[in-house]
N, C-alpha and C positions, 0 to 999 in steps of 0.2 A: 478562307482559312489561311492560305497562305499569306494574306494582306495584312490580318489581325496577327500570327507567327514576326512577323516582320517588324511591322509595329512596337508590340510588345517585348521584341531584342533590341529594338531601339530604347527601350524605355531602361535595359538595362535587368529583365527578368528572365529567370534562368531555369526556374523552378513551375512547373504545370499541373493543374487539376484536369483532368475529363472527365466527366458524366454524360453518358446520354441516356435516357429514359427508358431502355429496354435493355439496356449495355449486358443486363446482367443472362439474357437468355442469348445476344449474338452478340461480338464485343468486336464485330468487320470495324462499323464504323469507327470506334475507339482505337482501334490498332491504326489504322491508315490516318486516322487524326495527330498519332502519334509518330507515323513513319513523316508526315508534311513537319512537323514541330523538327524533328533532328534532324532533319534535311536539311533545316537553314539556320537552325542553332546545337550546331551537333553534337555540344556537350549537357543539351538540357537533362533535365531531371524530369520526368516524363510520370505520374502517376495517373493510372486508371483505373476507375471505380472497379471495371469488369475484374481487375487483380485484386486491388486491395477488399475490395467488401463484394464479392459477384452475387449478393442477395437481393430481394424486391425490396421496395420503398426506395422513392430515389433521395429523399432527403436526407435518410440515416448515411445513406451511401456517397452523396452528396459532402455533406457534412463530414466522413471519417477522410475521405479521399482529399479535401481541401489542408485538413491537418496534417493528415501525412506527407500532404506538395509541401505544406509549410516548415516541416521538420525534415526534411530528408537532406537536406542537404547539409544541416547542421550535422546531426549526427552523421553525415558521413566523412566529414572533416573529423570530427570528433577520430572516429575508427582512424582515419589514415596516421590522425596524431599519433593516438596511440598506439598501434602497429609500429610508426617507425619510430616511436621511442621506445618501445622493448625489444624491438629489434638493437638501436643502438647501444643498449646498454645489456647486451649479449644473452638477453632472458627468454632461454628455449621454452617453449610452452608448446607441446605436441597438438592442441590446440584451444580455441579461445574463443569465451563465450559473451555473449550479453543477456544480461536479464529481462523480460519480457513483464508485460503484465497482469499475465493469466499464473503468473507463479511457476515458470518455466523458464530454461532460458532457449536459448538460438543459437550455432555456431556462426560466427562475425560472415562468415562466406555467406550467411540465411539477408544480409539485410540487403536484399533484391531493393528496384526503388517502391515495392509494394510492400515492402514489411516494415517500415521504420514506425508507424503509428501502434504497432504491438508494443512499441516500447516506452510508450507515451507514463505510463503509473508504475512504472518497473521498480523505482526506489521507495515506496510504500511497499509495492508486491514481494519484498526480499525478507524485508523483516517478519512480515506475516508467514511467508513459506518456512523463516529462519524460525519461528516459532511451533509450526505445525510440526515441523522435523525435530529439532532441537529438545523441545518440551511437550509438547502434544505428544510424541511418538515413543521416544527415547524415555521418557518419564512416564506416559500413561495420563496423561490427564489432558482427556477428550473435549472439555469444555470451554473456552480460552476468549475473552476477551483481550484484543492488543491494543496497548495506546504507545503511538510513536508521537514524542514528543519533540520536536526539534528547534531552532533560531526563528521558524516564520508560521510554523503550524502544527497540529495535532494530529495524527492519521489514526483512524479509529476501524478497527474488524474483526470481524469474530468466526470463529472456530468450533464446529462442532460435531463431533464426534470423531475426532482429531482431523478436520478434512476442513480447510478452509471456503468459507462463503463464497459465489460466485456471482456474477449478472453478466450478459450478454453487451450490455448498453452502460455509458455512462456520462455524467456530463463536466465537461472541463468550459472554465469562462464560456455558459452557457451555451456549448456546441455540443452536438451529439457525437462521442465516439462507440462504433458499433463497433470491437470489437471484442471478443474474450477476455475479463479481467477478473482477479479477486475483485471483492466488493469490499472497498474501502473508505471510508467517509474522512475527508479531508474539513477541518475546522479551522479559522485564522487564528491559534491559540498556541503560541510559542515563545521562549523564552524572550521572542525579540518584539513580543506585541508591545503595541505601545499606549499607555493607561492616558487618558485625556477625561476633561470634567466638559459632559456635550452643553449645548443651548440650553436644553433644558436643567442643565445641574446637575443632572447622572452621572455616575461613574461611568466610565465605559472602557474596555479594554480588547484592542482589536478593532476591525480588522487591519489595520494599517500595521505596519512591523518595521521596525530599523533595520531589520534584516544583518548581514556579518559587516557591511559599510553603510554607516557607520555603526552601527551595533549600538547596543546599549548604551548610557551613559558610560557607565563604572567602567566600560573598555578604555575609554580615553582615545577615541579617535574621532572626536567632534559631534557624537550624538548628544542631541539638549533633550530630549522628549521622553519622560520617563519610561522602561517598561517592565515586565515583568521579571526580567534576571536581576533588574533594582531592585525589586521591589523583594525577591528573594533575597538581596545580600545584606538589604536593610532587616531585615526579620531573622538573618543571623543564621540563616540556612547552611549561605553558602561563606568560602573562608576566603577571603580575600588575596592570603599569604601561598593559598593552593589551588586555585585553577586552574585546570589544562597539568596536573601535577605541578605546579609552581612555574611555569614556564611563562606564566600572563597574571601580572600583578591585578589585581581590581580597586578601582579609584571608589571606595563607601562614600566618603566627602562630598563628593561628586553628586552620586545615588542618592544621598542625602536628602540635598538641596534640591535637585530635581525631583523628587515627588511632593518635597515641602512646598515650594515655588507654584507648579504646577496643579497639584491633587490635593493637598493635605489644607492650604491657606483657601481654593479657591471656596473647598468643602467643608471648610470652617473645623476640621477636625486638626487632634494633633500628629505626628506625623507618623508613628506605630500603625493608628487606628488608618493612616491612610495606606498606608503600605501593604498588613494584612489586609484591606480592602482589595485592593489589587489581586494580590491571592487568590480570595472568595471568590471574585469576577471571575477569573480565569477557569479558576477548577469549577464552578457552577457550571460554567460554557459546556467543561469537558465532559460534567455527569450529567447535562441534560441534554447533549447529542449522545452518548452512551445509553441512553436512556431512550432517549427516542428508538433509535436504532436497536435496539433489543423489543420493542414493543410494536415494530414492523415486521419481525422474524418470529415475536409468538415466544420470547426465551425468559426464562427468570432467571435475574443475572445471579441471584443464592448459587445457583449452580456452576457459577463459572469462576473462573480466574483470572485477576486480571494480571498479565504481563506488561509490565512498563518499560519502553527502551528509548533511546535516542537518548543525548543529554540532561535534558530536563526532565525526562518521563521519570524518572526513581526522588525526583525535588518533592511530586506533586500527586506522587500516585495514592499512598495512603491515606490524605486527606479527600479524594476522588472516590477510592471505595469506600471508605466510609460512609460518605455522603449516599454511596449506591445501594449499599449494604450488603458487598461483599465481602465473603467471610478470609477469602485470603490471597494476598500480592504477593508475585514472584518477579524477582528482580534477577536476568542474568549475571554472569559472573561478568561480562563486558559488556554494558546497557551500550554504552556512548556508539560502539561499534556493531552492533547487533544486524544491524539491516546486512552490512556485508556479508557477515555469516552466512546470511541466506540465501545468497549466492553461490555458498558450496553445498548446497543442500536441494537444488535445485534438479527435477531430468530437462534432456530436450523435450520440448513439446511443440508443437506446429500443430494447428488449427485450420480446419477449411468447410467451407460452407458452400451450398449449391440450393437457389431457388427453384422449386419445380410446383408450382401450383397444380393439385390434383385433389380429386374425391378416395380418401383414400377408402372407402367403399367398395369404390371402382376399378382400385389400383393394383395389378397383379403383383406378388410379391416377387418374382424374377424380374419386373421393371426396378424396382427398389432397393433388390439387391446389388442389378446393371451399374446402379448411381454409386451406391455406396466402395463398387468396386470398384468404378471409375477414379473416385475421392480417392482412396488409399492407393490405386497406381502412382496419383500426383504424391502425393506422400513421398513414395518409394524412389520415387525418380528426384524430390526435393534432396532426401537424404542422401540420395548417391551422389547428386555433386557438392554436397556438403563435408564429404569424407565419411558418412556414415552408412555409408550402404550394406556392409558388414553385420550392421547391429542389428540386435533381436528386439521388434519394433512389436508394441502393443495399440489397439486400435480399440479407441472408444466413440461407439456410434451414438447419435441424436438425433431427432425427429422434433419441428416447428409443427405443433398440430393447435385446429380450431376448429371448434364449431360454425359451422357454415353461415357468413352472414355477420361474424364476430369480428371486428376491426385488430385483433390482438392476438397472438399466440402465448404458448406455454412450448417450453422445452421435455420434453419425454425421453429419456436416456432408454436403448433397449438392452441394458446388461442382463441374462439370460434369456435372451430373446435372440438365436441365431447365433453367429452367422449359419449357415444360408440362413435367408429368409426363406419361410413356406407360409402356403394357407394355413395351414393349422397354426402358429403363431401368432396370427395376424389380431384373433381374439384376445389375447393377452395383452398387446399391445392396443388394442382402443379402450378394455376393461383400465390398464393402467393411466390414461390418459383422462376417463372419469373421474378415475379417484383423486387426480393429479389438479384437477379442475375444481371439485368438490372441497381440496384442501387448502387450495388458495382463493381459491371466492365462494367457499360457500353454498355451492351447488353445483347438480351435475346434470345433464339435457340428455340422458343414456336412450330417447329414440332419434336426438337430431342427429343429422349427417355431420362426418369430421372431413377438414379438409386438412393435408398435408399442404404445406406452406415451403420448408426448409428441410434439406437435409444439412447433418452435420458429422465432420470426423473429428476425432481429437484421434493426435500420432505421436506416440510416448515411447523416446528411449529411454534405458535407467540409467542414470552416472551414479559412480561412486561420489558416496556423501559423509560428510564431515561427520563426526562422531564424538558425546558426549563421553570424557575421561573423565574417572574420579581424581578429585583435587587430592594433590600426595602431600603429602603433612610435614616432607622435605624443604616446600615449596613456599611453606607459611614463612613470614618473615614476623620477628620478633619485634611487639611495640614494648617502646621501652620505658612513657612514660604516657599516663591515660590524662587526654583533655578535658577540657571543659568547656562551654563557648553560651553565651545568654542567647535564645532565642524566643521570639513571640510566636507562640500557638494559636491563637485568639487576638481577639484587639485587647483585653483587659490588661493584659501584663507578661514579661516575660519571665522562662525558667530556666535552670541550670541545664542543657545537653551535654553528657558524655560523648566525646568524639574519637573517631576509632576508625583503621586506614583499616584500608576492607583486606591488604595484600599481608595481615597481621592476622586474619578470625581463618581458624581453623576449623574445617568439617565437626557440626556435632556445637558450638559455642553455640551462646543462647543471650540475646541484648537486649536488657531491660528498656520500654522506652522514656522517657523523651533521649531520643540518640540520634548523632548525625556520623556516618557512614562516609566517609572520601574514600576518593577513588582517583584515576589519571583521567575519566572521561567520563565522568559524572560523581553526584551525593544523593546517597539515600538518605531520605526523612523518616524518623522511628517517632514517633506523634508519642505524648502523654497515652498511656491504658496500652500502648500497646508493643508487640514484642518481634522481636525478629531470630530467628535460627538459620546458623550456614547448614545447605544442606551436605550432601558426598560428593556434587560436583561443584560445591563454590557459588548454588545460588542463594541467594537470600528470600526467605520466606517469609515472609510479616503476617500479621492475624493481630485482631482485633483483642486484647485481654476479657475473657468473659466474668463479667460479674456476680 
């Protein structure tokens, strides 16, 4: 061990994974594996399974512990940055958080070198919690599809019954992170995807992206490859004279030529037909992972809403529900900036898990409650050296339970089930774990044995959270003369858009469509048939005109 430590600091690496294959029931070996590594390079970055993931299968745990060696050290440059740039520039913050990706954040003192892979999906996770808070809660409507649309991709999750989706497991560039996260489905489908005509002659849009360097063409910082923010400013969406609130010129000319050149000549069409084509591609992408995704959760999306943010999500969103056959889009009053919101909308949470393989048959319920008390001590002792020792901490318990013989678990939450645990409980919780079984595959084995696999804590402080204000009618700024601008709908031909600076529509206005909507960080699309109203906090609601 010490040979390979040696070696491996020669090589100039800094950063360590350990797994050993029992690590998660005694973690000696891992520890002392770890005490030889700083011994002779004693500023490494030390990650061990037994901390970051202490559950069974060595793979998952394998697998999360390699990501987390590979990030921690970034992100802990990252923190030192920013620390002492808000330090330097006198900005008291009694204290300071990072977003995680279970929809939670972490006081910056939490990112131990075992916690940086919580924070792996955390800028998808912000938006969707900003939404669950923001709109789900504050507004009352329980059912929510989110499309975050941004420069390189689309982030897709849904929301129901105002309580955002979850999974245990996820996969990032084909690795397992076993961690706690919203359940998010990331798509290559963003303003910066880039439209190419493949071998075979298809359109195709994505996955490759110009990303902000060089970005699109119309930026003008040496992108040639058309993509889809062209292919919006050709179709007369977007205004060239106001992006970014006028602060970034857009080169159309430019746009132009590159889809002509590229999409429109290769595909023998002319270049409207190829531009809306681009479009089509894009939002097809977006309503048949939307799609998909709603028909693995068992939802009919009639029921939901979809919420659009990131910059591009309010370009693209009513041609998307459309396509879904959603009856209604709500666009915040600041799309472009939405994910941060959710940031302040966020509690502590910390998460912890303990693999203990037993018949729970056989399992006395004072052994189970032993564990779970155990859990919540680590909890209590996290939070004290966090600065949070003070606070009044809620604890939500879980159970990995399976049928004996079954390669797979299911999560079982026990909320009215304890605490303490007792015998007389215990029927509740294996009845809930049939039915638990029954509703996601289908059936239930109510004479076979269960076996417990995992325990699990979830540790919940509450912060104070940002809060929806009515927009004051003080606030409205006066347009003083109504636009116009040609935009193509369709590939046949284009129409007249009324255009309207959103910091002008007063709570209560009502915009007939075809309309286009600026903003300083983003444009809403108001499509032919149909309509949009400001609500009382300034968001935009769109609906389909019913015939």
């Amino acid at each position: 061990m010490q040979e390979a430590a040696r070696s491996l600091a020669g090589r100039g690496v800094n950063s360590f994974a350990v797994c050993y294959l029992f690590s998660f029931m005694n973690d000696a070996h891992e520890q002392e594996t770890a005490r030889i590594i700083r011994k002779i390079i004693p500023d490494a970055k030390v990650s061990l399974s037994s901390q970051v993931l202490p559950r069974i299968r060595e793979w998952p745990r394998y697998s999360t512990t390699i990501i987390n060696a590979y990030l921690v050290e970034v992100l802990s440059d990252y923190i030192a940055t920013l620390s002492e740039g808000l330090d330097r520039k006198l900005i008291d913050t009694p204290r300071r958080f990072l977003m995680q990706s279970n929809g939670g954040v972490m006081p910056l003192a939490a990112n131990a070198e075992s916690q940086t892979v919580h924070t792996l999906l955390s800028g998808p996770a912000a938006g969707v919690q900003g939404t669950a808070w923001l709109i789900g809660k504050s507004m009352e409507i329980g059912n929510i599809v989110t499309l975050d649309m941004g420069g390189t991709s689309a982030d897709i999750a849904f929301i129901q019954h105002g309580v955002p989706l979850k999974h245990a497991e996820a996969y990032v560039a084909e690795r397992i992170v076993a961690v706690p996260a919203l359940d998010v489905s990331t798509i290559s489908a963003g303003g910066g995807s880039i439209a190419r005509i493949n071998s075979a002659g298809l359109l195709e849009v994505g996955p490759q992206s110009a990303g902000a360097e060089p970005g699109p063409v119309c930026y003008g910082k040496g992108g040639k490859e058309p993509t889809v923010t062209d292919a919006d400013l050709v179709c007369g969406f977007l205004n060239p004279d106001f992006f970014l609130g006028g602060r970034t010129e857009l080169d159309t000319e430019a746009a132009r030529q590159s889809i002509s050149d590229r999409v429109a000549v290769p595909m023998g069409a002319d270049l409207e037909t190829a531009a809306m084509g681009i479009i089509r591609v894009v939002n097809a992408r977006m309503a048949d992972e939307i799609r998909v995704q709603a028909a693995k959760k068992g939802v009919d999306l009639k029921d939901f809403t979809l919420v659009p943010f990131g910059g591009a999500g309010p370009v693209h969103a009513a041609l998307v529900a459309r396509d879904l056959g959603i009856q209604r889009v709500l666009i915040p009053a600041s799309p472009g900036a939405f994910s941060a919101f959710g940031l302040l909308c966020a509690d502590v949470i910390h998460d912890y898990i303990r693999s203990d393989l037993d018949d729970l048959g056989e399992l006395l319920p004072h052994e189970m409650e032993a564990t779970f008390s155990d859990l919540e001590k680590t909890a209590f002792l996290d939070l004290e050296k966090e600065g949070l020792g003070n606070s009044s901490v809620r604890f939500y318990r879980e159970v990995d339970l399976r049928y004996a013989g079954q390669g797979y678990e299911l999560r079982v939450d026990l909320e009215g089930i304890g605490p303490p645990l007792t015998k007389g409980v215990l029927p509740k919780l294996i009845e809930r774990f049939h039915e638990r079984h029954e509703a996601v595959h289908g059936h239930a084995a109510r004479e076979a044995e269960i076996e417990l696999v995992s325990y699990r804590v979830r540790a919940v402080v509450e912060e104070p959270k940002l809060e929806l204000m009515p927009r004051k009618q003080d606030l409205v700024v006066e347009q003083i003369e109504l636009q116009t601008r040609s935009a193509i709908f369709n590939a046949a031909d284009s129409v007249s858009a009324n255009v309207y600076r959103r910091e002008t529509l007063a709570p209560g206005r009502k915009i007939a469509g075809p309309a286009i909507i600026e903003q300083l960080d983003s444009t809403t699309l108001v499509p032919p048939d149909w309509s949009a109203e400001v609500d009382v906090f300034g968001n935009l609601i769109l609906r389909e005109d019913k015939v």
